[in-house]
C-alpha positions in Angstrom: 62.4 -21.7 41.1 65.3 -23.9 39.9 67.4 -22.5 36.8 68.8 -25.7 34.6 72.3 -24.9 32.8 73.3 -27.3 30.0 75.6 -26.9 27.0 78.8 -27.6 28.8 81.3 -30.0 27.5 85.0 -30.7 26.5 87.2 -28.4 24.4 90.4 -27.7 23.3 92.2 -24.5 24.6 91.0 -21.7 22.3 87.3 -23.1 21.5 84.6 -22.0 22.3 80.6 -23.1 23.6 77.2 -21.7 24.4 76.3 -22.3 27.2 71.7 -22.2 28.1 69.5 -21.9 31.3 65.9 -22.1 30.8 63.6 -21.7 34.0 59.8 -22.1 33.9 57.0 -19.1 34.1 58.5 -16.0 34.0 58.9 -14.2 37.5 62.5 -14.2 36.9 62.3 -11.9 34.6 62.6 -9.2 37.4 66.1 -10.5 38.4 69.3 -9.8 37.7 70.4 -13.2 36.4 74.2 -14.6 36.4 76.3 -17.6 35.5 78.4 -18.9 38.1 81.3 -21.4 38.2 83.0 -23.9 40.8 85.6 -25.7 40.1 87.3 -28.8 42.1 88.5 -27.1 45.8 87.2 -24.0 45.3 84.2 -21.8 46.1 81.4 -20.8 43.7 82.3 -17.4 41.9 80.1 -15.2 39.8 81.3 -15.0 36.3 78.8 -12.8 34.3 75.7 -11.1 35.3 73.2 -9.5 33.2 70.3 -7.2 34.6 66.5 -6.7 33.6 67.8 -3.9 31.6 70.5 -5.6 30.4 73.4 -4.2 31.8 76.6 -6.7 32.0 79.0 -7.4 34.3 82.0 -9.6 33.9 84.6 -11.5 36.2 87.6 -10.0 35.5 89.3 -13.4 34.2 86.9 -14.1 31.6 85.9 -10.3 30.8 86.4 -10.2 27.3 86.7 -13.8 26.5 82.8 -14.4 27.7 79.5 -12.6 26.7 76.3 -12.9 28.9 72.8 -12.2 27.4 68.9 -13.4 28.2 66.0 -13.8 26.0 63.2 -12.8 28.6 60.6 -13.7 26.1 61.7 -17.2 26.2 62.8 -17.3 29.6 66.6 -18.2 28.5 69.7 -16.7 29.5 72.8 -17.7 27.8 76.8 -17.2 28.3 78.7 -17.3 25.2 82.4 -18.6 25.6 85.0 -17.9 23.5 88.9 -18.6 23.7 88.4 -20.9 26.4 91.6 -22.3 29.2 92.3 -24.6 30.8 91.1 -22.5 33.9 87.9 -22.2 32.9 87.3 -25.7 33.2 84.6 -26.5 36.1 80.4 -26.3 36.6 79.2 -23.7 35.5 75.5 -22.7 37.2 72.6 -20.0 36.4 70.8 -18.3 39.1 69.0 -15.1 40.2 71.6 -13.3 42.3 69.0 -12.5 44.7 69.1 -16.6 45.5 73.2 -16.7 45.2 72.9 -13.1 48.2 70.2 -14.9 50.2 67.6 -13.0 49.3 65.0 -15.2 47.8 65.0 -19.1 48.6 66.0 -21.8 45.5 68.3 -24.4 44.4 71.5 -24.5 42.3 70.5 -27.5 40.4 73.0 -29.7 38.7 74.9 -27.2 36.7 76.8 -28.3 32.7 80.0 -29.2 33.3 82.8 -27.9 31.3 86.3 -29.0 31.2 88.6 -27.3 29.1 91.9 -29.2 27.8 95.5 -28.2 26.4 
């Protein structure tokens, strides 16, 4: 099953965007879902995670900048951004952290890019 991000694109330092995954049927519903990130020269990195119950996690860089929720009814997951840096600027994916561990096969698809400026 392959996640598509979009809602990325330019901001100031200090804005903010919404950033949405959709994926079709809904057996992904029984993963734990996260939003990853990779920018230019540097590896992929989990930013947020949200489980079936909905229990977050956060990257300690964006932990209380960022908020992570899914709409399981819809099949959507979403990652509000708020106060954004420069730093945050790269492409930011969805996935099933079972596919991101190995554990299920999938794609990373294109990913939204988001570029952040001061």
């Amino acid at each position: 099953v392959q996640l598509q991000a979009s809602g990325g694109g330019m901001v100031q330092a200090g804005g903010s965007l919404r950033l949405s995954c959709v994926a079709p049927g809904s057996t992904w519903n029984i993963y734990t879902l996260g939003w990853y990130r990779q920018s230019s020269g540097k590896q992929r990195e989990l930013v947020a995670a949200v489980s079936v119950h909905g229990a977050t996690n956060y990257g300690d860089s964006v932990r209380g900048r960022f908020s992570i929720s899914r709409d399981s009814a819809k099949n959507m997951l979403y990652l509000q951004m708020n106060n954004l840096k420069p730093d945050d600027t790269a492409v930011y994916y969805c996935n099933t952290l079972a596919f991101a561990d190995g554990d299920i096969p999938g794609s990373w698809g294109q990913g939204t890019q988001v570029t952040v400026s001061s």
